[in-house]
C-alpha positions as CSV (number, residue, x, y, z in Angstrom):
1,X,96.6,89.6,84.2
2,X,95.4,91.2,81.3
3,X,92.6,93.1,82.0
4,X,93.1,97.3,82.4
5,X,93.4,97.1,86.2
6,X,95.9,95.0,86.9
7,X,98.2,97.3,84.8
8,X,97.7,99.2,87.7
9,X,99.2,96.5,89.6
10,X,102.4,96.3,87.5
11,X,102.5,99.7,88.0
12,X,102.7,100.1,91.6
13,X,104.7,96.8,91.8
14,X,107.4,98.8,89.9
15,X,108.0,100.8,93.4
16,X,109.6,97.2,94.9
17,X,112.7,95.7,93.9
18,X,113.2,93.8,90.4
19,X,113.7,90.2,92.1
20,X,111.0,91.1,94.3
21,X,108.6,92.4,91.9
22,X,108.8,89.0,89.7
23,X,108.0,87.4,93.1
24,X,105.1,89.0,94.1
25,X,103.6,89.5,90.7
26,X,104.3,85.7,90.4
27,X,102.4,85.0,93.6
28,X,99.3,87.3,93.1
29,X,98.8,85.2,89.4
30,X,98.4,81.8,91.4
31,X,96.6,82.5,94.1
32,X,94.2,84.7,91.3
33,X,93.2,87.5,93.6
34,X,91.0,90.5,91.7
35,X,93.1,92.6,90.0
36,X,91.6,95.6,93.3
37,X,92.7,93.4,95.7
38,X,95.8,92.5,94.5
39,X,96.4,96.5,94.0
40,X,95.8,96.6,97.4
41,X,98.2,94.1,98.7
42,X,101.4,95.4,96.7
43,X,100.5,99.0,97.8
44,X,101.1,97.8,101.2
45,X,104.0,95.8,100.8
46,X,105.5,98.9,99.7
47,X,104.7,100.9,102.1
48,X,106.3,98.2,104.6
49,X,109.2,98.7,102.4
50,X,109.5,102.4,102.2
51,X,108.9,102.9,106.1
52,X,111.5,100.5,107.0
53,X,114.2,102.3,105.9
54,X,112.4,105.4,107.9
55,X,113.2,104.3,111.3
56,X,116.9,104.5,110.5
57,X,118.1,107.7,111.8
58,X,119.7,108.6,108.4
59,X,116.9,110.0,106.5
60,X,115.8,112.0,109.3
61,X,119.1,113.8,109.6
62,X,119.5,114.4,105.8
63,X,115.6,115.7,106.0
64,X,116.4,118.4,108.9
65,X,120.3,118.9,108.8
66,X,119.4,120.0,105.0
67,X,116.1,121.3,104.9
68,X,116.1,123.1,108.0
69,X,119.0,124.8,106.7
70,X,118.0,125.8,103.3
71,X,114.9,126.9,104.4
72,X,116.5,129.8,106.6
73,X,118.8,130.7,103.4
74,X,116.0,131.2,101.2
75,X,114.2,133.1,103.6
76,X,117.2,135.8,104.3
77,X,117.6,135.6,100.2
78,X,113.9,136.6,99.7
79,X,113.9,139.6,101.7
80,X,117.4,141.1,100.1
């Protein structure tokens, strides 16, 4: 792990978890994937991450009961 790309690695692992970072940063040393692939694979693991907590019905009411909102404000504001 010390060659310029896989500080991209340690990079994008920064997006998971602490406990989980160690874990998968731990796993991709042993099983000494390239540092491309390895970029790869923690990309997708958090993507996993970030759309599981999309299909809760949470972050869709925050995005519209807010945004939806505002955006009608501004718009009246902008033409006073």
């Amino acid at each position: 792990m010390t060659s310029p790309n896989w500080s991209l690695v340690e990079w994008a692992a920064r997006l998971l978890e602490q406990e989980e970072r160690e874990a998968v940063l731990g796993d991709l040393v042993e099983t000494r994937e390239s540092a491309w692939d390895a970029l790869f694979d923690v990309l997708v693991l958090v993507i996993r991450r970030q759309s599981l907590e999309w299909k809760s019905w949470k972050p869709w009411l925050a995005g519209f009961g807010v945004t939806l909102p505002s955006s009608f404000l501004l718009r009246v504001c902008r033409y006073r």
